[in-house]
C-alpha positions in Angstrom: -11.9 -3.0 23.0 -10.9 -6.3 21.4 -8.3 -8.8 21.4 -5.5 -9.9 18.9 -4.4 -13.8 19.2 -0.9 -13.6 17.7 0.5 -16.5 15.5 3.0 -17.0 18.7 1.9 -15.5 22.0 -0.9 -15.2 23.7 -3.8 -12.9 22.9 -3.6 -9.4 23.9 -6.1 -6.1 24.1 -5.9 -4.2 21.4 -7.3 -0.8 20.3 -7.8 -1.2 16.9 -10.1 -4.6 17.4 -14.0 -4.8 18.6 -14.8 -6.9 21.4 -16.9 -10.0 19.8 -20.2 -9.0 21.2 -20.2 -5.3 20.0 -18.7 -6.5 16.6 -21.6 -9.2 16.2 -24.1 -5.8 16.6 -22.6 -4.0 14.0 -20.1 -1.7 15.8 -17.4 -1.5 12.6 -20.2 0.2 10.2 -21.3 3.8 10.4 -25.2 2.4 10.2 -27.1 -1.0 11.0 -28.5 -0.5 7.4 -24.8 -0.4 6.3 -24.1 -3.8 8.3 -27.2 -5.5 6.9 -25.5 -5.1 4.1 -22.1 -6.4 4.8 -23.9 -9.5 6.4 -25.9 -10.3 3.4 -23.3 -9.7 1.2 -21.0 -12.2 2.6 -23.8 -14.6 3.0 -24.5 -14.4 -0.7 -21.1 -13.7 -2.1 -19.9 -15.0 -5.1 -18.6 -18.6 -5.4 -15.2 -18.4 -4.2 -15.1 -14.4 -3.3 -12.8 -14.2 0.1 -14.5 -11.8 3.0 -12.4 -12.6 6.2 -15.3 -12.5 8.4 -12.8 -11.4 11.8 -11.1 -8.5 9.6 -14.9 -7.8 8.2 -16.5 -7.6 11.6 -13.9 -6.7 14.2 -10.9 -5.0 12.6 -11.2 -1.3 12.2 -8.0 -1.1 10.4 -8.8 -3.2 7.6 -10.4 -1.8 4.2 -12.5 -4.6 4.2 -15.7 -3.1 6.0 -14.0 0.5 4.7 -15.7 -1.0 1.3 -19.0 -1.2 2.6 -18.7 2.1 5.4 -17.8 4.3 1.9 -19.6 2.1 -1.0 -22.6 0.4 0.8 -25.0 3.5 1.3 -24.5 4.5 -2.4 -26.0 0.5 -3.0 -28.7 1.1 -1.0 -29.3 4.4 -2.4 -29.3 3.6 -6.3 -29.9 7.8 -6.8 -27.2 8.9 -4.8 -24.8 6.1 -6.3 -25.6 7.9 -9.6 -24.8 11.4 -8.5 -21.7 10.4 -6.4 -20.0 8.2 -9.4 -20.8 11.0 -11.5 -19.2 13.6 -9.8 -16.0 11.5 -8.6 -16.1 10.0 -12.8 -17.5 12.9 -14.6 -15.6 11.8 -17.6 -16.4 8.4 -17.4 -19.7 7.4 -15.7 -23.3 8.7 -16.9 -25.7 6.5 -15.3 -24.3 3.9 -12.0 -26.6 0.3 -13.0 -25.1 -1.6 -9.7 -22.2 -2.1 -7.3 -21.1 -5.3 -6.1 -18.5 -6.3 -3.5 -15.7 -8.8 -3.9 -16.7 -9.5 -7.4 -14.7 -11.5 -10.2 -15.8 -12.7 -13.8 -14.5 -15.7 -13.2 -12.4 -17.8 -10.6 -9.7 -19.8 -12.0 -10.9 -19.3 -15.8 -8.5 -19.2 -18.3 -10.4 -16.4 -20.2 -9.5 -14.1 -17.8 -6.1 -14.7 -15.2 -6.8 -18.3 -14.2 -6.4 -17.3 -10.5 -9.0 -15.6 -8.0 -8.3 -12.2 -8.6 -11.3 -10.2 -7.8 -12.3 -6.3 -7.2 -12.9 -5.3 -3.9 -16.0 -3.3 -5.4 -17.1 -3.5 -9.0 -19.6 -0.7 -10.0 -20.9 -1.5 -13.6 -22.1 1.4 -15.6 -23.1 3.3 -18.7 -20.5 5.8 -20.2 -21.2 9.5 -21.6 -21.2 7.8 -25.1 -23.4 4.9 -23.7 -21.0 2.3 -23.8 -21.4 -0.9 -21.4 -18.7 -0.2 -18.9 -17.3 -0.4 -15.4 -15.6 0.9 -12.5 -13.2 -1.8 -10.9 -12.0 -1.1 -7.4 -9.1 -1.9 -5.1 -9.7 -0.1 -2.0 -6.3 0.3 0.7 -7.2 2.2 4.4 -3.6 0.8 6.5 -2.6 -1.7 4.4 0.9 -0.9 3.0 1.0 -3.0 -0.5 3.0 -5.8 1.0 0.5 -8.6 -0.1 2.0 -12.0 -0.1 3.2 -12.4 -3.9 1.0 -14.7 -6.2 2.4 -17.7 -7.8 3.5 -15.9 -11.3 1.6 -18.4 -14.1 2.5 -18.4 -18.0 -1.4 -16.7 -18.3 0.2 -13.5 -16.7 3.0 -13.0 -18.9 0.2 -14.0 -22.0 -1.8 -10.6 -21.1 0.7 -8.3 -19.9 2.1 -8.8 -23.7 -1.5 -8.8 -25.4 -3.8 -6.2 -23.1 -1.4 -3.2 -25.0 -1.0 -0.8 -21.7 2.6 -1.3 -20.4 5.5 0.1 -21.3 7.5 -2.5 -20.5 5.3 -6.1 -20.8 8.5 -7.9 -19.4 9.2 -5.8 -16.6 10.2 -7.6 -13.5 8.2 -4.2 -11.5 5.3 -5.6 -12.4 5.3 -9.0 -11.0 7.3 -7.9 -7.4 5.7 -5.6 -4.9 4.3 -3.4 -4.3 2.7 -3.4 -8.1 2.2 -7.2 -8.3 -1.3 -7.2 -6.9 -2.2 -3.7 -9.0 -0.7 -5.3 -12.1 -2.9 -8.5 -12.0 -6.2 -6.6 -11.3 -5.3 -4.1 -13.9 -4.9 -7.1 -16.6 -8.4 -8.9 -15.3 -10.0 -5.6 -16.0 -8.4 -5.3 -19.1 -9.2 -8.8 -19.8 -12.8 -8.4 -19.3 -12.9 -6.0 -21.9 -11.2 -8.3 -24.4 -13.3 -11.0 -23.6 -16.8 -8.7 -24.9 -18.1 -8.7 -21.1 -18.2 -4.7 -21.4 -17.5 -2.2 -23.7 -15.1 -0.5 -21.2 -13.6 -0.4 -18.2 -11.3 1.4 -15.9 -9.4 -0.4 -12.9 -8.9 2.3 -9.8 -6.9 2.1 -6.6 -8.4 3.7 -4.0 -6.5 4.7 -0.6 -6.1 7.9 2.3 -3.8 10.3 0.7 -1.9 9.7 4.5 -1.1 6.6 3.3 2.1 6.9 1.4 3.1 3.1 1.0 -0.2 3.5 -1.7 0.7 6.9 -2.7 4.5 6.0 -4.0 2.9 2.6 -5.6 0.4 4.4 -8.0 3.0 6.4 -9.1 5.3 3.7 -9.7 2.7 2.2 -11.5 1.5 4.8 -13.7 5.2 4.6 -15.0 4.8 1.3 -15.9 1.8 2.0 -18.2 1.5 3.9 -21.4 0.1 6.9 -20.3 -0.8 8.3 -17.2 -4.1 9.4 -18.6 -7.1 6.3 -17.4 -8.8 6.9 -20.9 -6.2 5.7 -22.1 -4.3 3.2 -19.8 -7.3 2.4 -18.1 -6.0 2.8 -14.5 -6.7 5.6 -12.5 -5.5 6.5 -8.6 -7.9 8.0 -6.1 -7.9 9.3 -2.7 -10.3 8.5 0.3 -10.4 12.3 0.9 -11.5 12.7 -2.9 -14.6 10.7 -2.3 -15.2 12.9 0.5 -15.2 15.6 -1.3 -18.0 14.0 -3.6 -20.2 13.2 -1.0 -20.1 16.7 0.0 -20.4 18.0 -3.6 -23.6 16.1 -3.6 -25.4 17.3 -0.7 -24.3 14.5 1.9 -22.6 16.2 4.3 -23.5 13.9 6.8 -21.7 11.1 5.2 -18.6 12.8 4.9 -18.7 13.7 8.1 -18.7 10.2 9.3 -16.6 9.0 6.9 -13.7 11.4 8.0 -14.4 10.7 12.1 -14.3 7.3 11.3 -11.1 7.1 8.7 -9.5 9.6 8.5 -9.4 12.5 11.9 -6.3 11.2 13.3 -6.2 14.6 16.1 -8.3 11.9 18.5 -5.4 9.0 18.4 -2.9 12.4 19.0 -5.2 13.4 22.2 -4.8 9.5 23.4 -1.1 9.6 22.8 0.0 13.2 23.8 -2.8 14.5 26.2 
């Protein structure tokens, strides 16, 4: 068990951490190949690209090393990234090309949102009609949409008018939480699109069904857009337990196995608490 160092108080155990040693071997990924990964990933991440190495390395509650316990394998796997993309997508992905972590087009450009909004994973791919496209990720385990809100810049208000998917361009929803963050990922996707990077694209928020603060925020959003249909608004909400179900669908039980141990079988913190 590890420790949390409070802004004011003095460090305390706490279940939900890794002591330092444990977490420096790899303890918060389901494999060492899995933790190679997240090390050389933040190592050679892009210029810019935030990966809080503590929440990364120690924090089982964060969705930070969630990203690479649920994504990373499929990266290392190039054949089994193809047939789990295609089964969770089958309307949109026909062949996976590559999956990156913490990825933007472009910090701080004014092309795009002229802040450092990036994708928590960014799976580029070809679509059924072979179109250059991509899969944009924003993946939530306990987090509760609460982010701190971003500094709202005239470049926002530019592309919620011109990227043509909200009902309401104005709407103050969009720019308060818990949509703020969803709403300025959504446009950089969008924005990618309009800038001739890829052909197409759809943004997706990905988060335990369990965790309703996620739950009640896609729904609010898909309000906000023109349609609730992603081939058309280009936003699409999925559950953890859905890409679950994809890893069994393709023959990796084993995965899902660990995947639902590790995220999402909450009888063992019952057994702790009850007896």
């Amino acid at each position: 068990m590890g420790t949390h160092a409070p802004a004011n108080g003095e460090p305390r155990k706490l279940g939900s951490r890794i002591e330092a040693s444990y977490a420096k071997q790899g303890a918060n990924f389901l494999s060492p190949a899995i933790a190679k990964l997240a090390f050389r990933e933040s190592v050679y991440r892009e210029i810019g690209a935030v990966i809080e190495q503590e929440r990364l390395w120690t924090n089982m509650l964060s969705s930070q090393p969630l990203c690479f316990n649920l994504f990373g394998d499929l990266k290392l796997n190039p054949d089994k990234g193809n047939k789990f993309f295609q089964q969770l997508f089958p309307d949109y992905v026909a062949e996976v090309e590559d999956i990156y972590f913490e990825h933007s087009p472009g910090r701080g450009d004014a092309s795009f949102t002229a802040d450092n909004t990036a994708f928590d994973v960014f799976v580029t791919c070809r679509t059924p009609e072979g179109k250059q496209g991509f899969i944009a990720v924003e993946v939530k385990y306990s987090e509760a949409m609460a982010e701190p809100l971003a500094t709202l810049r005239p470049r926002y208000d530019e592309l919620s008018r011109a990227v043509g998917i909200y009902r309401e361009p104005e709407s103050q929803s969009l720019r308060g939480n818990p949509l703020q963050q969803l709403w300025r990922e959504h446009m950089l996707s969008r924005a990618m699109v309009g800038n001739g990077l890829y052909e197409s694209g759809r943004f997706v928020l990905l988060y335990p069904k369990q965790n309703h603060h996620c739950e009640s925020a896609a729904k609010l959003y898909q309000r906000e857009c023109i349609s609730p249909d992603p081939a058309v608004s280009g936003f699409q909400a999925v559950t953890l337990e859905a890409c679950l179900a994809a890893y069994k669908a393709i023959g990796d039980e084993e995965a899902a196995q660990a995947l639902h141990e590790r995220y999402l079988n909450f009888s063992k913190i019952e057994e702790v608490i009850f007896g």
